[in-house]
N, C-alpha and C positions, 0 to 999 in steps of 0.2 A: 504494500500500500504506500504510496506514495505521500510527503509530506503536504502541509497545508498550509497555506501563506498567505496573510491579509496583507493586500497593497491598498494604502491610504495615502493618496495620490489625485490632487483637483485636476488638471492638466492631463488630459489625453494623450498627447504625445508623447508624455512621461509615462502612461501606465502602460502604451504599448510597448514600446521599450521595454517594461519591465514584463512585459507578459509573452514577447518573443523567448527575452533572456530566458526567465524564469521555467517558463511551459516550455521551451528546449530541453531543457534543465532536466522536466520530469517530474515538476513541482505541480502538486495543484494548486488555482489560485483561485480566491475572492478579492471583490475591487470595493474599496468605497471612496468616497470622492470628498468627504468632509470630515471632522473629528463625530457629528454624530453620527452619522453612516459608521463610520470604525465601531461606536460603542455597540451601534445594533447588531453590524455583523459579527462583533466577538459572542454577544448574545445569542445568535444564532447557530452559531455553527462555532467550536473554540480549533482557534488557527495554531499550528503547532508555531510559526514564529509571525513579527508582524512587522512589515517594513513603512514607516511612520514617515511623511511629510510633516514641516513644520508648519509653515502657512499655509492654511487652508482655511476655508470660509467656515461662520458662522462657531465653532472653536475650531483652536489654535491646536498642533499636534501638539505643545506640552499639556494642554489640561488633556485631550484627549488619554495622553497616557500616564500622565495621574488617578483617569479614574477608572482606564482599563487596570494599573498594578491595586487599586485599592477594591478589585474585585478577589476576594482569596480563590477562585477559582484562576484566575488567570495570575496572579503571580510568579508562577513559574514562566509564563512564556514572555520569551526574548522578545524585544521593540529594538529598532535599529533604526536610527534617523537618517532618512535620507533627506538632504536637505541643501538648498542654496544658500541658507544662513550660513555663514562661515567668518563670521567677526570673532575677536579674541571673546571667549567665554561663552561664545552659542554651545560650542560642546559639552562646555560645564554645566549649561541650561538643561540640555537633553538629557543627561546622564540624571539630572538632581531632576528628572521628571520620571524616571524612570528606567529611559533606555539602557541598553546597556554596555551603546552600539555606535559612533557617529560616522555619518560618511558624505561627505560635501559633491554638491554638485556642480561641474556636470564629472560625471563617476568613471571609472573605467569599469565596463562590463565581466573583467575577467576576476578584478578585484574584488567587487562587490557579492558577486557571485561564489565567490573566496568566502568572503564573510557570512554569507547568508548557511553556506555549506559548514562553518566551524562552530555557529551557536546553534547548527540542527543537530549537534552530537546524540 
């Protein structure tokens, strides 16, 4: 069985990308396009990791996954920030929200895919 990957991602072009990469990969994925879209689809269905935009409409990917880790069901699972925020301390941002994971964009494909494959341990 194949793992399960929530991509929270407003921007299209970005989720295709990440859903060639990814569904190449072997990954199964779910998309949501805002932080509450994210809370619903963890609700829904729990994604073995979640790869987290930071801006995104209506909330921001830090509350998003503040209040994904303060569900004790999804505590364990990885959040990994994919994100254009890249100013000194957006990582520290991410990390004290949760993640566990930062990765600036625009990304390299082989790297991240690195990444996403070593917190699916």
């Amino acid at each position: 069985m194949s793992k399960c990957i929530l991509v929270v991602e407003d921007q299209e072009d970005n989720r295709r990308i990440l859903r060639d990469l990814l569904g190449n990969a072997g990954f199964e994925l779910i998309e949501a396009e805002s932080g509450e879209d994210a809370l619903a689809a963890v609700s829904a269905k729990r994604p073995d990791l979640i790869l987290m935009d930071i801006q995104l409409p209506v909330m921001d990917g830090y509350e998003a996954a503040r209040r994904i880790k303060s569900n004790p069901d999804m505590k364990s699972v990885p959040i990994i920030a994919v994100t254009s925020y890249a100013l000194a301390g957006d990582e520290a941002k991410a990390l004290a929200a949760g993640c566990i994971a930062y990765v600036s964009k625009p990304f390299s494909p082989r790297a991240l895919l690195a990444k996403v494959r070593e917190h699916l341990v």
